[in-house]
C-alpha positions in Angstrom: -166.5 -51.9 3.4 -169.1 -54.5 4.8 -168.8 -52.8 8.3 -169.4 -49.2 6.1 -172.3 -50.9 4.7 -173.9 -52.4 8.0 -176.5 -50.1 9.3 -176.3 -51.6 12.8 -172.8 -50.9 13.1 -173.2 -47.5 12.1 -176.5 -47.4 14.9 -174.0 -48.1 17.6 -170.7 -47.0 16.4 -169.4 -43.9 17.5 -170.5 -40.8 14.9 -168.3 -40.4 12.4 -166.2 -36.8 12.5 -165.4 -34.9 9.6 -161.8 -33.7 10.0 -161.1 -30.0 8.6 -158.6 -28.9 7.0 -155.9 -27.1 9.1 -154.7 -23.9 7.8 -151.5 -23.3 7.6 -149.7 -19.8 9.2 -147.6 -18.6 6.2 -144.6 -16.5 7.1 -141.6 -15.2 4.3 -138.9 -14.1 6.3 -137.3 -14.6 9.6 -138.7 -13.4 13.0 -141.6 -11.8 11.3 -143.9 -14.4 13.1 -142.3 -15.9 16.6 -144.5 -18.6 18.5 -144.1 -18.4 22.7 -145.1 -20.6 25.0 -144.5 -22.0 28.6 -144.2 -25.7 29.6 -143.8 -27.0 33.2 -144.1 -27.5 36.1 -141.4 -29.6 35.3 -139.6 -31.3 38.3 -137.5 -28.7 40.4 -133.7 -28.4 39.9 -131.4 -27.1 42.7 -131.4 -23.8 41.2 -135.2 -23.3 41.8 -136.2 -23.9 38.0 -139.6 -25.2 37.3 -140.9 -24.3 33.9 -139.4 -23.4 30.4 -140.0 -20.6 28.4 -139.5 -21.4 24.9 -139.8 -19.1 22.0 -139.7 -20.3 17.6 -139.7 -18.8 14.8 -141.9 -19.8 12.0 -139.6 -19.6 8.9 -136.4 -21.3 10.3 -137.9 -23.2 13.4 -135.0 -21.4 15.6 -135.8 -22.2 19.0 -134.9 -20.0 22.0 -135.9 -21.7 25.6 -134.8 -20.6 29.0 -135.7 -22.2 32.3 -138.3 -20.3 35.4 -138.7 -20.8 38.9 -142.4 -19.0 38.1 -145.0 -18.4 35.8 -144.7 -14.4 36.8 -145.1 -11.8 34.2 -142.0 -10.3 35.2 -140.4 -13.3 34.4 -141.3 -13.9 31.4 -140.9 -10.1 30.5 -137.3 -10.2 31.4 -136.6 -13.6 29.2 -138.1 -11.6 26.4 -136.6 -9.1 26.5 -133.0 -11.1 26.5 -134.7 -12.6 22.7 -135.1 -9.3 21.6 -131.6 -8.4 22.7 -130.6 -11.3 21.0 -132.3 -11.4 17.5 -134.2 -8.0 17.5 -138.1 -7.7 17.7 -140.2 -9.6 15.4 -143.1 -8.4 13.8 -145.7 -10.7 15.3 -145.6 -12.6 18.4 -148.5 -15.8 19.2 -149.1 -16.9 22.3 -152.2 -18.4 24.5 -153.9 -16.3 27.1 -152.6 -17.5 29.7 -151.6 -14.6 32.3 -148.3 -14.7 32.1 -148.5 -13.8 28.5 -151.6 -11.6 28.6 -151.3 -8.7 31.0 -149.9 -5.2 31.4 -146.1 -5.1 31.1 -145.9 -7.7 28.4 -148.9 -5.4 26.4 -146.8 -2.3 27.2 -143.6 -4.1 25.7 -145.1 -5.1 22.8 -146.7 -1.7 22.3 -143.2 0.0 22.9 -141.8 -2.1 20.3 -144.4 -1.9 18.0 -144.9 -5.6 17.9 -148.5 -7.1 17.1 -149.8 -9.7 19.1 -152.1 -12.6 18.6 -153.5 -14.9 20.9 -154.8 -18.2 20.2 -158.8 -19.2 21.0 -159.4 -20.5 24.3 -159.0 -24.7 24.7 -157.4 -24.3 21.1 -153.3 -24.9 21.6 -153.1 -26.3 18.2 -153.0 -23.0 16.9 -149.4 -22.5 18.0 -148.8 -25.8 17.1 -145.3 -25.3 16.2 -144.6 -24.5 19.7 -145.9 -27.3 21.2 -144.0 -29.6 19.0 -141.1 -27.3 20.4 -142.1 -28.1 23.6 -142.9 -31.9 23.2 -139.0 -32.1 21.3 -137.5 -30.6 23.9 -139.2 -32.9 27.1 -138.1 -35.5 25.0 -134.8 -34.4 24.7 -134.2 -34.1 28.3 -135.6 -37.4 29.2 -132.7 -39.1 27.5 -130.0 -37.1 30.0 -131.2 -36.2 33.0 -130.5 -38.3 36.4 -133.3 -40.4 38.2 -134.8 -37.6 39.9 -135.1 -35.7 37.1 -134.1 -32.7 38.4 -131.0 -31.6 36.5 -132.7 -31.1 33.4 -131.6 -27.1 33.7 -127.8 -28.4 32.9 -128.9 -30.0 29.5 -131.4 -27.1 28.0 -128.8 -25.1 26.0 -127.2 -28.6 24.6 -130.7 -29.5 23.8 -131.1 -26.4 21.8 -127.8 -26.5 19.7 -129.1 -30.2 18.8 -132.6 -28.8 17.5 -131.0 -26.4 15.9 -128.7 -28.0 14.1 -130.6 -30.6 12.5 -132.4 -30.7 9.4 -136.2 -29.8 9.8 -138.8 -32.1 8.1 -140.9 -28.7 6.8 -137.9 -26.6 5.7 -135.5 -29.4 4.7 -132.6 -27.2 6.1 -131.3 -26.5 9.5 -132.7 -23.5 11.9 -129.1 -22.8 12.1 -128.2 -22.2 8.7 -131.9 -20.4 8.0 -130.3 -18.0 10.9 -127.1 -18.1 10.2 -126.5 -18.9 6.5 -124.1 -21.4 7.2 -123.8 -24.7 9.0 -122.7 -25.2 12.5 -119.3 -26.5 13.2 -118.8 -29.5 15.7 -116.1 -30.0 17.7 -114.7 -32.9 15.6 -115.3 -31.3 12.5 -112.5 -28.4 13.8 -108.4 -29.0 12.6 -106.7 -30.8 15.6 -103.2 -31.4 15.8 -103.0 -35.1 16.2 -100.2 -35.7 19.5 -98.1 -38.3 19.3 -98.6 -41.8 17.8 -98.5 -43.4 21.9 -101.4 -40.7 22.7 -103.5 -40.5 19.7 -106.5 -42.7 22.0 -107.2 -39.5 23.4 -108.9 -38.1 20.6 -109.6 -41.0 18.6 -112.9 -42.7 17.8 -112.6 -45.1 20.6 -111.9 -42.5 23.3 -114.4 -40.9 25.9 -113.2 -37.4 23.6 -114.4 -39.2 20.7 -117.2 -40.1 22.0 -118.8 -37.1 22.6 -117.7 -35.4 20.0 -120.0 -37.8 17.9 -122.8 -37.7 20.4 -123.0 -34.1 19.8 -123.5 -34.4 15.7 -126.4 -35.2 13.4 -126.1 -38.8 11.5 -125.4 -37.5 8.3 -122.9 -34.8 9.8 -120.9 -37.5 11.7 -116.9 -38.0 9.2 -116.5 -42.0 8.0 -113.1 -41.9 10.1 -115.4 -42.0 13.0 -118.4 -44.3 12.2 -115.4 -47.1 11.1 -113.6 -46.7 14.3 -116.8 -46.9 16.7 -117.9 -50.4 14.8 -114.2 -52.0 15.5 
C-alpha cells in the first residue's frame, strides 16, 4: 500500500496495465467448433517428421495430432481430411493465418463441406488458446519419453494422445474420452486376466515390468489398490 501511495515510485515504475477480460468461445455440442494448429519445427525423427498437426474440440477437449515432414498445404489438407474421415465435419473450424491453413485447397475443402472458418487476428494466438495449451501438453508430454536426441518423439504421439484423452479435464471435470465416447476408456489392467500359475504369477503382478506399464499407462485415480499396495512393498 505505501509503495501504491508513493508518487515517485509510480514516476518511475513501469505503467500500470489494465488487464481485460477474456471472452470466452462458448460451444454446446461436440465438433461444432474444432481448434487447429501446427507446432514445430520439432527435432527430426528418422521418418522425416518435423512438425505436429494437432486438431481439439472445444466441448470435450478431444485431441487429434499427427506428425509432418512440412508445413505444405497439401499436407495439412490430407491430415484433415483423415479427421473428417474420422469424426465427420464440424461446423466451425479456427485457425491462424498462417499459409498452410489459409490458401486455396484448404478454402475449397471447407467450402465443399460447408464448414465455416475463422481465423484468429494477426500476433493474437490466444485466441485459439485451447490449442496452444494442446500444443504446450503435448511437447511436454514427449519430453518425458523421448531419447537424448530427441528425435523419436513420432513413436510416443499416439500414447500421448490416449493419456490426454483419458484424463479428467480441469474445464469439463470429465474426460475427452467419455465426452466422445460416453464411456470411460479401458486400461490394459483394468481387463479380466487369467492369472497362470502360482510359480508365474510375477509376470503380471505389480512388481513385474507387465505391471509396470500397465500402471504407467493409467490416470492416478484410475490406478486398482491391488496395484498401488504392491508397488510400495
Amino acid at each position: 500500500e505505501m509503495l501504491s501511495d508513493c508518487d515517485h515510485c509510480q514516476r518511475v515504475g513501469p505503467p500500470l496495465k489494465v488487464v481485460e477480460t477474456l471472452d470466452c468461445i462458448k460451444v454446446s455440442g461436440v465438433w461444432e467448433l474444432v481448434g487447429i494448429d501446427l507446432t514445430g519445427p520439432l527435432p527430426q525423427t528418422p521418418s522425416g517428421y518435423k512438425y505436429i498437426l494437432t486438431a481439439t474440440d472445444y466441448f470435450s477437449k478431444w485431441v487429434e495430432a499427427f506428425p509432418l515432414k512440412t508445413k505444405s498445404a497439401e499436407e495439412v489438407y490430407q491430415n484433415l481430411c483423415t479427421i473428417f474421415y474420422r469424426h465427420g465435419c464440424p461446423l466451425r473450424i479456427l485457425t491462424d493465418q498462417g499459409r498452410e491453413f489459409v490458401n486455396q485447397i484448404n478454402s475449397k475443402l471447407c467450402e465443399l463441406l460447408s464448414i465455416e472458418r475463422s481465423v484468429t487476428a494477426a500476433y493474437q494466438p490466444q485466441t485459439n488458446g485451447l490449442d496452444e495449451k494442446t500444443n504446450d501438453n503435448i511437447k511436454r508430454a514427449l519430453r518425458k519419453v523421448v531419447n537424448e536426441r530427441q528425435d523419436d518423439w513420432d513413436l510416443y504421439l499416439d500414447a500421448t494422445l490416449f493419456s490426454l484423452r483419458s484424463k479428467m479435464h480441469t474445464t469439463t471435470k470429465f474426460s475427452p474420452f467419455y465426452l466422445m465416447y460416453g464411456r470411460e476408456a479401458r486400461f490394459p489392467c483394468e481387463l479380466p486376466v487369467e492369472m497362470p500359475q502360482l510359480q508365474h504369477r510375477w509376470l503380471w503382478g505389480p512388481e513385474s515390468e507387465r505391471g509396470r506399464v500397465c500402471v504407467s499407462m493409467m490416470p492416478p485415480g484410475r490406478i486398482p489398490a491391488g496395484f498401488i499396495i504392491g508397488l510400495q512393498r
